[in-house]
N, C-alpha and C positions, 0 to 999 in steps of 0.2 A: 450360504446364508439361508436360514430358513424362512418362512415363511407362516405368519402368525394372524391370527383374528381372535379380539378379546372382547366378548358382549357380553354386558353387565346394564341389569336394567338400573343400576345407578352407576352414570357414566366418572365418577370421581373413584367407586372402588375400581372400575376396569384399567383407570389412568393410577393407579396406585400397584396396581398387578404389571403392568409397563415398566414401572420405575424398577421395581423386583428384579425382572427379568434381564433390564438392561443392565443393571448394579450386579446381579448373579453370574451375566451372560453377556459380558461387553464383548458389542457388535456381531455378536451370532444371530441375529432376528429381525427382521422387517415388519415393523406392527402395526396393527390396522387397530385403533378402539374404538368403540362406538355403542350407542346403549338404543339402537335402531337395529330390531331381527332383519326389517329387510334389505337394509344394507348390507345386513352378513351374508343372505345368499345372493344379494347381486353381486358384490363383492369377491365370492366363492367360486360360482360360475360363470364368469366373465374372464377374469383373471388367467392371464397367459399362464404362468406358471401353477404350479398346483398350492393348492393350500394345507401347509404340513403339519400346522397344528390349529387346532379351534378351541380355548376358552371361554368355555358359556356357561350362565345361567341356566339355572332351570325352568325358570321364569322370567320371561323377560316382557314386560309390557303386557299384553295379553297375548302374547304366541308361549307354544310351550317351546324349549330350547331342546329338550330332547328330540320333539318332533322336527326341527331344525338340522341337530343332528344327523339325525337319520338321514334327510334326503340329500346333505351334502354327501354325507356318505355313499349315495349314490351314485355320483357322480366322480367323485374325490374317493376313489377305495382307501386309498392309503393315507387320509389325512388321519392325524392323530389326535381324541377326543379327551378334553378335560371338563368334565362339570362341576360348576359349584355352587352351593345352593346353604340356607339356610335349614332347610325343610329336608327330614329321612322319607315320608312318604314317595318320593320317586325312586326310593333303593334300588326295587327290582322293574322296574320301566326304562331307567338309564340303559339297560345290556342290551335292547333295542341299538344303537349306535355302537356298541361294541368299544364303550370308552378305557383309557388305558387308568384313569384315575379321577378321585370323587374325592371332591374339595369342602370340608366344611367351612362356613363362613362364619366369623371373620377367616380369610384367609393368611394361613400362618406361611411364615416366608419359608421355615424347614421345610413341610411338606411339597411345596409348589417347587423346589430345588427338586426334590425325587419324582416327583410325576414330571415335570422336563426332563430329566435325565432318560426314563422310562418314553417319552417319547423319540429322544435323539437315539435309541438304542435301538427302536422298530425302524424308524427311518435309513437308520446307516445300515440294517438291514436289506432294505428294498433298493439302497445304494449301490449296494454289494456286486446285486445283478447289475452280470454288463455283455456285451456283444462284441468281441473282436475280431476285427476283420485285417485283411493285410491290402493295401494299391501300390503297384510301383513297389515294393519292396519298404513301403511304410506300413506299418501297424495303426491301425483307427480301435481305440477303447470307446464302446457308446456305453455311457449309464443308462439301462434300461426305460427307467421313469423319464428320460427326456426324449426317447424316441415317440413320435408321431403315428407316423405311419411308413412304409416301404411302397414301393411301389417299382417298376419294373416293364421298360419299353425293350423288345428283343431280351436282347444280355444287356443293357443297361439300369443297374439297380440305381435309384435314386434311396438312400436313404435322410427321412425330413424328421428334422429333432429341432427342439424349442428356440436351439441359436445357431442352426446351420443343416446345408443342405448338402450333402455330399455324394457322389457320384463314383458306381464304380463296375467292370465288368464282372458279371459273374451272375449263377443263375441264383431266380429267387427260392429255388426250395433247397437248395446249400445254406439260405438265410435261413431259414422258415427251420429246420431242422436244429439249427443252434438255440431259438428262443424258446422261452419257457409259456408255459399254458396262459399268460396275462393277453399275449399275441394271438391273433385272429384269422387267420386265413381268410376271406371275404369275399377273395375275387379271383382270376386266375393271375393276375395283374398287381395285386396287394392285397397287404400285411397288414393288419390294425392293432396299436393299444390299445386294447380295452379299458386301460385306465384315462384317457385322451379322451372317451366318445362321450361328448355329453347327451345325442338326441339318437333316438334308433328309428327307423322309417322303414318302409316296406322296399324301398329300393336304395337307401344308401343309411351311410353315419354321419352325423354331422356331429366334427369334433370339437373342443372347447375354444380353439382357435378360429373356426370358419369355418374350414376344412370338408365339403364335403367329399366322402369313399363310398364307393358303386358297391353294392352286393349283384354278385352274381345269380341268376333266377337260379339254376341250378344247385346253388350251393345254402339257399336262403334258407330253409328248413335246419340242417346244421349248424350255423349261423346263429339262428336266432336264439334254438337250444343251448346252443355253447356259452353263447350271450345273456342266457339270462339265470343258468347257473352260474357263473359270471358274477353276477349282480349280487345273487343271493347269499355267495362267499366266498367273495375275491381272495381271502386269505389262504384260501384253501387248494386256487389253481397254482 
């Protein structure tokens, strides 16, 4: 199921863009509406799970929604961006958030069927990646996007994903070798999503769940570099 947030500074058209969706897209969506920007990023960034698509306004109240955009995007690399707006002047200020589609309003139901599609299609890409490991002669499949973090006492790997903790011998940079450039090396001890971190501090992460991970003094300089190319085009590691 995904995960949705629809902000419309008139809360009837967002509750009409719902209807679409669910009538389009019976029971693929979890929907959040609301015609309050700060509810969008409490919302955003609070939320255990990630937020995989955002329908916004370009104006919403007096926040801009592009600016909105963006910072969830910080946070959230991979949520998937739709604006819709009545007004062309934001044409070239929207590619700030890096949205997959630009909604003119009134919104027409045809087009809003191809920009979700266009969103399920990036998504089920970042689904894609996954980590397999074997314990006991069982196979463990991780979807990337729901690991945590890893972490690592002696030869015991803990790996912590959004609905489970799993346990297993074996070293951490047999892990560390298999993921791709979104994971973090941070400590001699763990592994971080970089899509997970929502706060960066001079000695640890704190990730969107609580979670804080230690940076190691020695490795912080790399780290932070890594982290904040990272930031600037997640799509790109």
């Amino acid at each position: 199921m995904y995960n949705v947030i629809i902000c419309d500074h008139q809360l009837s058209t967002g509750i009409q863009i719902e209807k679409l969706l669910r009538s389009d897209f019976p029971g693929e969506f979890e929907i959040f509406v609301t015609d309050n920007p700060r509810l969008v990023m409490r919302n955003a960034l609070t939320r255990q799970a990630d937020l995989d698509i955002l329908i916004i306004d370009t104006e919403v109240r007096d926040f801009s929604g592009i600016d909105i955009a963006e910072d969830i995007k910080k946070t959230n690399p991979n949520t998937q961006v739709i604006f819709e707006s009545v007004h062309h002047k934001y044409a070239q200020d929207i590619f700030r958030a890096s949205p997959v589609y630009f909604l003119n309003k009134p919104v027409q139901e045809d087009l809003l069927k191809i920009a979700i599609e266009r969103c399920k299609e990036k998504l089920d890409l970042v689904d894609r990646k996954a980590l397999t490991l074997k314990k006991s002669g069982r196979v463990y499949h991780f979807v990337c996007r729901d690991i945590l973090y890893i972490e690592s006492s002696k030869r015991l790997v803990t790996i912590h994903t959004i609905n489970q903790d799993v346990e297993m011998y074996c070293r951490l940079d047999q892990i560390e070798d298999l993921l791709d450039a979104s994971f973090l090396r941070c400590h001699q001890s763990y592994i971080v999503n970089m899509d997970c971190i929502r706060v960066f501090q001079k000695n640890n992460f704190i990730l969107k769940n609580g979670s804080p991970i230690p940076i190691s003094q020695s490795r912080f300089t790399d780290v932070r570099d890594r982290y904040e190319v990272f930031r600037e085009n997640p799509d790109a590691m």
